[in-house]
N, C-alpha and C positions, 0 to 999 in steps of 0.2 A: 349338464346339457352336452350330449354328442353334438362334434362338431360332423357333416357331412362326411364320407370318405375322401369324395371326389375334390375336395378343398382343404384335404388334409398332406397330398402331396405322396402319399401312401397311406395303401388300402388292402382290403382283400380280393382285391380283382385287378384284372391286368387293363390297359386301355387302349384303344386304335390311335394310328394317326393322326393327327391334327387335319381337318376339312379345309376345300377352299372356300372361297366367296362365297355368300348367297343373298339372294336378294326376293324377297317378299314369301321366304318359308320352301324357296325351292332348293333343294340343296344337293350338290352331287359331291360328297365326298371322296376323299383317296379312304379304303376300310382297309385296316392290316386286322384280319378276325385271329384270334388267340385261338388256337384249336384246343379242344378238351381233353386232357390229360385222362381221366375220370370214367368217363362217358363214350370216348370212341368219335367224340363230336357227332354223334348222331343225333337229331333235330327232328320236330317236324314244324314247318313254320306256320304263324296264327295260328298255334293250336290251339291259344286262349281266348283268342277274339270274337269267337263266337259263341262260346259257353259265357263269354261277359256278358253278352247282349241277354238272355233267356229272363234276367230279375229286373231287366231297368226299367221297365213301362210297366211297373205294379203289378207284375202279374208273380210274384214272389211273395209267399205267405209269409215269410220269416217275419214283417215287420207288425202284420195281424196278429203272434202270438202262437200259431198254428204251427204244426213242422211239420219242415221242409224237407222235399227230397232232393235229389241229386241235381234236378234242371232245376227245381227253384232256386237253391243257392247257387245257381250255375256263376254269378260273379263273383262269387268265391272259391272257386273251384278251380282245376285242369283238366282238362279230357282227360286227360292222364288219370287222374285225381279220380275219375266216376268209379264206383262199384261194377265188380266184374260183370251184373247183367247187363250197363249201359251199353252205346249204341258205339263208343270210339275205345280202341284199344292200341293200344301200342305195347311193342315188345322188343327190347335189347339186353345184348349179354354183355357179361364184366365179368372176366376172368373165370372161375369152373361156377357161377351161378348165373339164372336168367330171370328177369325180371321183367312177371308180363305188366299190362297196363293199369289192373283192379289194384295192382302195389303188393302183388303177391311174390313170394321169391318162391325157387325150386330149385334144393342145391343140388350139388350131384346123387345123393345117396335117395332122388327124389321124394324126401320131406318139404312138404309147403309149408311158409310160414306169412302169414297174415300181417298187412302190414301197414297200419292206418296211417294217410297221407297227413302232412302237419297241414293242408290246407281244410284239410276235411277234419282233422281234430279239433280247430283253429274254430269253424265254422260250428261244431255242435256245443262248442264252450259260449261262443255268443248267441246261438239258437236258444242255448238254454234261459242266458237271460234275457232275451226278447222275450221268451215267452210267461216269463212270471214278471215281465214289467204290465201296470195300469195302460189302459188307453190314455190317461192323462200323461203319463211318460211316453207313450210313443208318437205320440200327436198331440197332446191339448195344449201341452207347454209351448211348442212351436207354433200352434195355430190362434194362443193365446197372443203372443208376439206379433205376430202379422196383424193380428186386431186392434191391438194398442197403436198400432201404426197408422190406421185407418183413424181412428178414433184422435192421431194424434193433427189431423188433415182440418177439419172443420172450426178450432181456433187460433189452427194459423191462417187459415185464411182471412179469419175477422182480425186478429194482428195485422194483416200487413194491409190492415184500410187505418191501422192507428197513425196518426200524426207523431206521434212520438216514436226518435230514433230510437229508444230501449226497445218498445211496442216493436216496431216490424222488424228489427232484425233477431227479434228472439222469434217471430211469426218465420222467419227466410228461415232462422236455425230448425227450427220443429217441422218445417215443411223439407227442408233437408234432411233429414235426420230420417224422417219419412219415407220418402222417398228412395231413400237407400236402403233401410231396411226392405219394402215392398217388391224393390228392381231387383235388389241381389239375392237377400236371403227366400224372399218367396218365389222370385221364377227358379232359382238352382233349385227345391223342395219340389215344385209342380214339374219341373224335369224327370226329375227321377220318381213323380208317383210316391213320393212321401206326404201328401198330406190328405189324402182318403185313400181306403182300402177297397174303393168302389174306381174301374176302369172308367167309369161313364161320369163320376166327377172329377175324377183324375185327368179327363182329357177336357174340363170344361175349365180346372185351375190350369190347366196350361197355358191355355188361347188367354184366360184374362192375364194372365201372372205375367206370362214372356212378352204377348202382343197389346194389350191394353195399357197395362203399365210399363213395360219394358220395351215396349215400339220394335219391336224383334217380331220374323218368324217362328211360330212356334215347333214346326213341321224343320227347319231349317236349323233351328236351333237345339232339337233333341239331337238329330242328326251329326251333327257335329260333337255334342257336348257325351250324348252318351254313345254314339255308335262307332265314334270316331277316339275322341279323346279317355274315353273310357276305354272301350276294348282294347285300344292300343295304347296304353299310356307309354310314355316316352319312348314307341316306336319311330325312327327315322321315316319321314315321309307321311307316318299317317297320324299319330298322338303326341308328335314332340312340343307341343306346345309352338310352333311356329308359326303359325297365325299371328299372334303379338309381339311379331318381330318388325320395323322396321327398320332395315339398315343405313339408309338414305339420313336419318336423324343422327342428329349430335346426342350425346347422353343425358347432358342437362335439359334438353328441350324433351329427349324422349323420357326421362323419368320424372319431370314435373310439370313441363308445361303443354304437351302434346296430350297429353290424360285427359284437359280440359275440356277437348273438343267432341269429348266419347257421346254426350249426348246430342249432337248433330251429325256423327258420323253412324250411329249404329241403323238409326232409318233408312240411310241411305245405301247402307251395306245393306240391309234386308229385302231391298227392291232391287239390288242387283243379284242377290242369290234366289228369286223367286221364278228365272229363267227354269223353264223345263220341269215347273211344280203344274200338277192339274190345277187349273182356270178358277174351281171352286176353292181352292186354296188361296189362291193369290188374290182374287175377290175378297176374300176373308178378308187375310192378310190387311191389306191396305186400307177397307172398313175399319178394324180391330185398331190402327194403327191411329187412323187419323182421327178414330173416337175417341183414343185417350189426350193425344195431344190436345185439340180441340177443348174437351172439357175440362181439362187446365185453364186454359185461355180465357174460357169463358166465364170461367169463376174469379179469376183474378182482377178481370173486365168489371163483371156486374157484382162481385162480394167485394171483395180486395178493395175496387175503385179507382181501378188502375186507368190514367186517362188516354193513353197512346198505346199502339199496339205495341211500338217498339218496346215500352218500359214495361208490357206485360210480358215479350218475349223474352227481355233479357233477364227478368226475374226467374222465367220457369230457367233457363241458362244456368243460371248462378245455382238454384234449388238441387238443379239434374248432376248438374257438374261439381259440388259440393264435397264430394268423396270417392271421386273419380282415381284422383291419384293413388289412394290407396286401393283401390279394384284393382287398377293395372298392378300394382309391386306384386298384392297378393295371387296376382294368376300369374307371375313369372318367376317369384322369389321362389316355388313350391315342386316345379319341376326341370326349369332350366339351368343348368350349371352341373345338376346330378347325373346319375346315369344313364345313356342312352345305346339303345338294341336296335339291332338290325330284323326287319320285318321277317328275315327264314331265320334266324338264330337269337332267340329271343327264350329268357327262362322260364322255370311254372312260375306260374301269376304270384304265389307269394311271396319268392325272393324279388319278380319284378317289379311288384308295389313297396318292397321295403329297403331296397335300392335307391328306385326313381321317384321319390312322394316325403317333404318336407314337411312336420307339424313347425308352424309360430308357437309362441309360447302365448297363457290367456291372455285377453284384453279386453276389457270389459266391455269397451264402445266396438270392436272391431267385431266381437264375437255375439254381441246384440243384434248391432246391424247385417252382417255378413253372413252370421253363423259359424257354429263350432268345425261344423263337416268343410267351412271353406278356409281356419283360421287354425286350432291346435288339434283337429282330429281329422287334419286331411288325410294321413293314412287309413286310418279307420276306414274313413269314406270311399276309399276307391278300394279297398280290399271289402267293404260289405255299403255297395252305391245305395240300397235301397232303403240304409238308415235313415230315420231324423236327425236332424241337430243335436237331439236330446239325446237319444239315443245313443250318437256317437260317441257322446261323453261319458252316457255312462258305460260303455264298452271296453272306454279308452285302456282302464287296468289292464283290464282281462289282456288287451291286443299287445300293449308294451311288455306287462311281465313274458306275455307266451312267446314274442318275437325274442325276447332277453333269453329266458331257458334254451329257447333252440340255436341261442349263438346269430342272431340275424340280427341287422340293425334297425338299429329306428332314429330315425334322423330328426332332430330338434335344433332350430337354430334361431336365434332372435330376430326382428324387423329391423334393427337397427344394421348389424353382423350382415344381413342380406344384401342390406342396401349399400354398406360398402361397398360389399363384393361385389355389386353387379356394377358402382360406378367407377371402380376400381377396373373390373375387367369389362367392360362393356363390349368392346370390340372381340374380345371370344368367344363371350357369350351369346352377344345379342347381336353379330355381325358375320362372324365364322361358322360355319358349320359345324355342332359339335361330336369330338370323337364315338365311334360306336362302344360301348362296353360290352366285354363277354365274359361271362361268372364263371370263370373257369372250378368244373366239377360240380356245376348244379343243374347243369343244362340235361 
């Protein structure tokens, strides 16, 4: 198991200065940028941020089976990274050779020599096996999963009308258990357009997936999750994961007992981001929202036989918040504390996903409920968003050896090794602004 660089104390990259204060994700640090030895430090900034966005709303064949060209895989990819006819090219010299943007070299004696990008190599090694995997392997297994969830909904509720304390709290456990598989593993899936290869049910799993079950924006929450935290992963300012920061909290409250409240606070964070959405949206929204809550309640009320609102509230409470605490470790353990890039100086997308992007090791309940693509195959997931769960696993070979052969890391680090660290250092992590890195000679 590698242990992280950044928590190694030395690494193969240099780091900035230490950041000041920040408080709720805004952060103005002091940047000492390591200029590139390599490269001439020449840049272009968000060059990746936009080719990310081209696969994440399903419009990317790779996960049908079909191949992909250059804008389909575009989350996998660099501008840089396109074939000579695409539309962005870039060109810099290093020493008596120049190297345009297709990855072509032209030494001096001008012979060309072809030069296939490792993101674009990377990408037709996992192309290849999307495409001789079953529809059962790229969907049935995950959408089999979400069913068993639903299906696991209807004798918990007749459990928690049992009189016997065995009877409802195994009903609280199964309606838990539910419920977190549904919230986590099926709105991350309906985000990214992994569970139909059809746009038109792809945008119908979303609204249920994020807003019916997950009391979230759905409009709000691609937004963030793929145009934001995707295209820019561990960019300062825009994907560092800062959002799940609160400074204002003590450690213990914020990594155990503050998790608790995620199911009364996320409604009401989605009514304050639905400012400045069109009217037919926010209509939705609030529909979508109070339909699910609602027929919760009303099942608990008239199935359950729950006799007081309050004991049906606090029950959906305890169900919602169930596995709350490990949502929050796993969306902070996975890219805060790693490496972080500045928004103009930022590397091609695959040294910055294999930098910035932490797999856990399996777990059986973690990886049920959550999914693979949010548990041991986060890398996977944010070098190719468009996967399934399933998918990402079975890819996983393919991505560690090919990261391994080219000398790149791939970061694996326990939940337990995490959670030290983070209560160990909490105030750097989750209080200071952290340093920018620059991959000195890959930029």
């Amino acid at each position: 198991m590698r242990t992280p660089p950044s928590l190694q104390g030395g690494g193969k990259f240099e780091r900035g200065g230490a950041g000041n204060s920040c408080c709720f994700g805004v952060f103005s640090p002091r940047i000492r940028l390591i200029r590139s030895q390599l490269t001439g430090g020449e840049e272009e900034g968000l060059r990746d941020g936009g080719v990310a966005l081209l696969t994440t709303f399903g419009l990317s064949t790779l996960q049908s089976g079909r191949a992909g060209t250059g804008s389909e895989m575009g989350a996998g990819m660099d501008m840089e990274d396109k074939p000579e006819g695409g539309t962005v090219r870039s060109r810099r010299r290093s020493g008596n050779k120049e190297e345009t943007g297709g990855g072509r070299q032209r030494s001096q004696g001008g012979e060309e020599v072809e030069k296939e990008s490792m993101m674009m190599e990377l990408t037709r090694l996992v192309q290849k096996t999307v495409k001789e995997s079953s529809w059962w392997e790229r969907r049935g297994i995950d959408c089999s999963i979400l069913a068993a969830a639903f299906l696991c909904l209807p004798p918990a509720f007749l459990l928690l009308a049992s009189s016997h304390l065995f009877c409802f709290l195994l009903g609280v456990m199964m309606m838990g258990v539910a419920h977190a598989v549904i919230t986590t593993k099926g709105t991350h899936l309906a985000s990214h357009g992994a569970l139909s290869e059809s746009q038109v049910w792809g945008k119908f799993w979303a609204v249920f997936f994020i807003e019916i079950c997950g009391s979230f924006s759905s409009n709000v929450g691609i937004q963030a999750h793929i145009k934001i935290h995707h295209a820019h992963t561990n960019v300062i300012g825009l994907g560092d994961s800062s959002m799940w920061k609160v400074p204002f909290l003590p450690r213990f409250i914020y990594l155990f007992l503050a998790p608790l409240a995620v199911p009364v606070i996320t409604p009401l964070v989605a009514l304050t981001y639905l400012r400045g959405q069109p009217a037919v949206c926010v209509l939705r929204t609030i529909l979508m929202v109070s339909l699910g809550l609602y027929s919760q309640y009303w099942l608990l009320i008239h199935v359950s036989g729950f006799q007081s609102p309050f004991t049906a509230l606090l029950c959906m409470l305890v169900c919602r918040a169930m596995f709350s605490v490990p949502y929050i470790h796993v969306n902070i353990f996975q890219h805060i504390g790693l490496d972080m890039f500045s928004p103009t100086h930022r590397p091609k997308r695959i040294y910055q996903m294999s930098h910035g992007v932490l797999n856990l090791p399996r777990n059986l309940l973690l990886d049920w409920m959550f999914g693979h693509s949010l548990i041991n195959c986060h890398v996977e997931h944010h070098l190719f968003p468009q996967l399934s769960d399933h998918m990402c696993l079975k890819v996983k070979p393919i991505v560690s050896r090919f990261l391994s052969e080219k000398q790149l890391p791939y970061l694996e680090d326990s939940y337990l090794s995490r959670l030290q660290t983070f209560f160990h250092r909490y105030q750097e992590l989750m209080v200071l602004a952290p340093p920018i890195t620059e991959l000195v000679g890959v930029q």
